[in-house]
C-alpha positions in Angstrom: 0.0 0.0 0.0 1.2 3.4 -0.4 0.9 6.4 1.7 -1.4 9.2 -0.2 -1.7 12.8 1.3 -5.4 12.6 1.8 -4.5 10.0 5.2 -3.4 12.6 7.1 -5.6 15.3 5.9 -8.5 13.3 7.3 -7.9 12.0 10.7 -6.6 15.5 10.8 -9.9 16.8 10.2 -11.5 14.0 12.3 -9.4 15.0 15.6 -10.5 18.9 14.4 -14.0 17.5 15.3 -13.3 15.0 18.2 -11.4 17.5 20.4 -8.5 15.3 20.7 -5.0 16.8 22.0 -3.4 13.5 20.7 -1.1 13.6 17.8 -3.0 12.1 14.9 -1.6 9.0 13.7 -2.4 6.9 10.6 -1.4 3.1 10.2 -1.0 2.1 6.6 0.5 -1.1 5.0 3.5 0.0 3.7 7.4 -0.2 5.0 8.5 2.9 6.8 7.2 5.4 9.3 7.8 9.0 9.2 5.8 12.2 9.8 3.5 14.1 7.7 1.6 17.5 8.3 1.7 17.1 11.8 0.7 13.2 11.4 2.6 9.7 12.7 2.3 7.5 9.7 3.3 4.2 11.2 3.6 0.9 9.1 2.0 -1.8 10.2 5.1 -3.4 11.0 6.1 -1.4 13.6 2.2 -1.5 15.3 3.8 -3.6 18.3 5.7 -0.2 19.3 2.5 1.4 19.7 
């Protein structure tokens, strides 16, 4: 799977309307983890760090 922009834009907008202070964080299926727009983007192989 590849990581496309529109992840983080919405469970950006989804904490907008929750109220959550947690950093957003988006678990896809592909191989590396990084940070976009103020978004975690974990792969799914690291989800036992979590």
């Amino acid at each position: 799977m590849i990581f496309r922009p529109e992840y983080s834009r919405t469970i950006q907008k989804w904490a907008s309307i929750s109220g959550s202070t947690r950093q957003p964080m988006v678990i896809y299926g592909g191989d590396d983890s990084f940070e976009h727009q103020s978004c975690t983007i974990r792969s799914w192989r690291e989800t036992g760090e979590i």
